[in-house]
C-alpha positions as CSV (number, residue, x, y, z in Angstrom):
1,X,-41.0,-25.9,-20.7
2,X,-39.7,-23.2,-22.8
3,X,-40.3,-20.5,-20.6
4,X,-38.6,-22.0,-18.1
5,X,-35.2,-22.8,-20.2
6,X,-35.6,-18.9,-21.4
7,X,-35.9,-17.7,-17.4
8,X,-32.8,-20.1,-17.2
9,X,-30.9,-18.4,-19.9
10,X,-31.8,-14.7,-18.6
11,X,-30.9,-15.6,-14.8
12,X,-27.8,-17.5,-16.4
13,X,-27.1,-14.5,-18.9
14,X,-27.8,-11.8,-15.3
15,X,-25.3,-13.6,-13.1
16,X,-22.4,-13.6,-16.0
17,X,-22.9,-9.5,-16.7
18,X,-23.3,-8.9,-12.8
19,X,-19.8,-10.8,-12.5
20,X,-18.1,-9.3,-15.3
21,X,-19.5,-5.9,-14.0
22,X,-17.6,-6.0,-11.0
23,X,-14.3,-6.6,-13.0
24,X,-15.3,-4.0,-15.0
25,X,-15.6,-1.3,-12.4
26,X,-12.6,-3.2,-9.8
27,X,-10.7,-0.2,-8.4
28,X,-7.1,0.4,-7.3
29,X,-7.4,2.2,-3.9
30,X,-4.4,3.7,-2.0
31,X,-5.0,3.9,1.7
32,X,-2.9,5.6,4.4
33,X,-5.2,5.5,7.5
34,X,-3.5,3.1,9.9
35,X,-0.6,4.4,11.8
36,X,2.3,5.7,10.6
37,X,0.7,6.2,7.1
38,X,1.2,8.7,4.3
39,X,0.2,8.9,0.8
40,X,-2.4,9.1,-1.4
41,X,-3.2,8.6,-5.7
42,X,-2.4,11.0,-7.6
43,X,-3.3,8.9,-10.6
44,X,-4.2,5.1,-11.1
45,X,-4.8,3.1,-14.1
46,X,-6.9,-0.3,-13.4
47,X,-5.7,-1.6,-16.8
48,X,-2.3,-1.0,-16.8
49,X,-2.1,-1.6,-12.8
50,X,0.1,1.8,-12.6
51,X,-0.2,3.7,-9.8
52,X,1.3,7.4,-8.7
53,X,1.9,8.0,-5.2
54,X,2.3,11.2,-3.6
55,X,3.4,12.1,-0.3
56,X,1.3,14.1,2.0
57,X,2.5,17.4,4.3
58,X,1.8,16.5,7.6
59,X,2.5,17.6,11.1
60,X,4.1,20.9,10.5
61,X,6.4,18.9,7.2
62,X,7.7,21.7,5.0
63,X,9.2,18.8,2.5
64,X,7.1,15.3,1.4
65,X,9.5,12.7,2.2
66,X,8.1,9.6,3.2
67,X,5.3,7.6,1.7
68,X,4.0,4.3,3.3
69,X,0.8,3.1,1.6
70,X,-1.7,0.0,1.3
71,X,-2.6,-0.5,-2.6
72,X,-5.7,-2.8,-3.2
73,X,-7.9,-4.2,-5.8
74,X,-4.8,-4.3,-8.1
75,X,-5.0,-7.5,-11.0
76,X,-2.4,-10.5,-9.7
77,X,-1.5,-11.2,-13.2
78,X,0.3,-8.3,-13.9
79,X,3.3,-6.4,-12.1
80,X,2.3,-3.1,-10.7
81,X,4.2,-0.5,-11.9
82,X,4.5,2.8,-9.1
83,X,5.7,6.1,-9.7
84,X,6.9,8.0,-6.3
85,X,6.1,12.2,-6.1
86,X,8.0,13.2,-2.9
87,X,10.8,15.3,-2.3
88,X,13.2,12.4,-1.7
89,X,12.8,9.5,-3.5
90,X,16.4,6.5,-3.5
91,X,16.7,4.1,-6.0
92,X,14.8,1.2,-4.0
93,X,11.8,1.0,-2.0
94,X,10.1,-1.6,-0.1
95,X,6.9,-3.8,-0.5
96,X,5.3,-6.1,1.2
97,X,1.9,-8.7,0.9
98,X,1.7,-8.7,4.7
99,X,2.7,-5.5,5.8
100,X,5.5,-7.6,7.9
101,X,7.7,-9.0,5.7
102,X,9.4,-6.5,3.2
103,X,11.4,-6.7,0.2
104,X,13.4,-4.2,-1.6
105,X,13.0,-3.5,-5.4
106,X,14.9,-0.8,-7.1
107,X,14.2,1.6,-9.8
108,X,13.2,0.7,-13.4
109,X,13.4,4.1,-14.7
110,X,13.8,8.1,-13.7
111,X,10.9,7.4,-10.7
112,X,9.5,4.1,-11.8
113,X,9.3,1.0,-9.9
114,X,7.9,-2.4,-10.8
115,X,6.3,-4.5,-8.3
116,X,5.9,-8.5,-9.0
117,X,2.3,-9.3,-7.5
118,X,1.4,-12.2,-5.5
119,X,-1.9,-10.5,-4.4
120,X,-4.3,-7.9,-5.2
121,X,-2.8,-5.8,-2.6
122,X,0.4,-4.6,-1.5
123,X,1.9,-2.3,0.8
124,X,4.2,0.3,-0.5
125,X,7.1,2.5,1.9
126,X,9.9,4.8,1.3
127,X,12.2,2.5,3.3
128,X,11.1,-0.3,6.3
129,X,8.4,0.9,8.6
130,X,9.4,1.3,12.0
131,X,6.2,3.0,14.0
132,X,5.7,4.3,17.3
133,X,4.6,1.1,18.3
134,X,7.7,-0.9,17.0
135,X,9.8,1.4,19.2
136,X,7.3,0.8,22.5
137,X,7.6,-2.8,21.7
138,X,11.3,-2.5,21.2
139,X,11.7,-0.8,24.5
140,X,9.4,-2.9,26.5
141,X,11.0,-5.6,24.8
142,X,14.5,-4.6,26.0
143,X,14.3,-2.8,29.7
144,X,13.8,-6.0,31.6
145,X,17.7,-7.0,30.4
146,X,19.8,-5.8,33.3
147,X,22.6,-4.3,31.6
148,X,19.7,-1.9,30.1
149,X,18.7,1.4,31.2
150,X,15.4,3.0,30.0
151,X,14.9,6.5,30.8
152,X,13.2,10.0,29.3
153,X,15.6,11.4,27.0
154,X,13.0,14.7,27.2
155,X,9.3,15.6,28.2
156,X,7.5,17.6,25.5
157,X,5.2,20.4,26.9
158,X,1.3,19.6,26.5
């Protein structure tokens, strides 16, 4: 009888450090890989939930300007605070839970933002996202209207 209140205890003991373990190690992640996505951590801090962002060359760029990121595994309780590294940065930027609907929030100090969290994730952009998709949609959407005309403005070379 004893042994088995003692292998009790140790399984009860293993499941309470393996769950606490994986709040130990949670990590913030910042991920860019979906379309129309730029970004990546320059620096994150799981206790504090503060996060640097900084905007990635791409395309022939010469100058980072726009950042549009997913940060995850970020604590609920606490607001995230973000600091923005690209060549222009406004006073507000935009977040959203669903990656649908945004909000604005503005500067808290010199590149500083502070993000009230509903989630553990959040997406993070330089000002609304509007992809190559929203514009196909957008045109699809509008050339059946008859006082439309869609046509190719020009035809890059392949």
């Amino acid at each position: 009888m004893k042994r088995c209140i003692r292998l009790k205890s140790a399984i009860t003991f293993l499941i309470f450090i393996l769950s606490s373990t994986s709040l130990l190690f949670a990590q913030i992640t910042v991920n860019s890989n979906f379309e129309g996505g730029n970004g990546i951590a320059a620096f994150t801090d799981t206790d504090e939930n503060e996060v640097h962002i900084v905007s990635e060359l791409k395309g022939g760029d010469t100058k980072n300007i726009s950042y549009y990121v997913e940060i995850s595994g970020l604590n609920p309780a606490l607001p995230l605070t973000l600091e923005v590294s690209a060549h222009w940065s406004g006073p507000t930027i935009v977040y959203s839970y669903d990656n649908i609907n945004w909000e604005k929030t503005t500067l808290t100090n010199l590149n500083n933002f502070t993000i009230p969290l509903q989630s553990s994730s959040v997406y993070v952009a330089h000002s609304y996202p509007y992809t190559y998709s929203n514009m196909i949609t957008d045109v699809s959407n509008i050339s059946d209207l008859s006082y439309v005309t869609v046509s190719d403005l020009a035809i890059s070379e392949e």
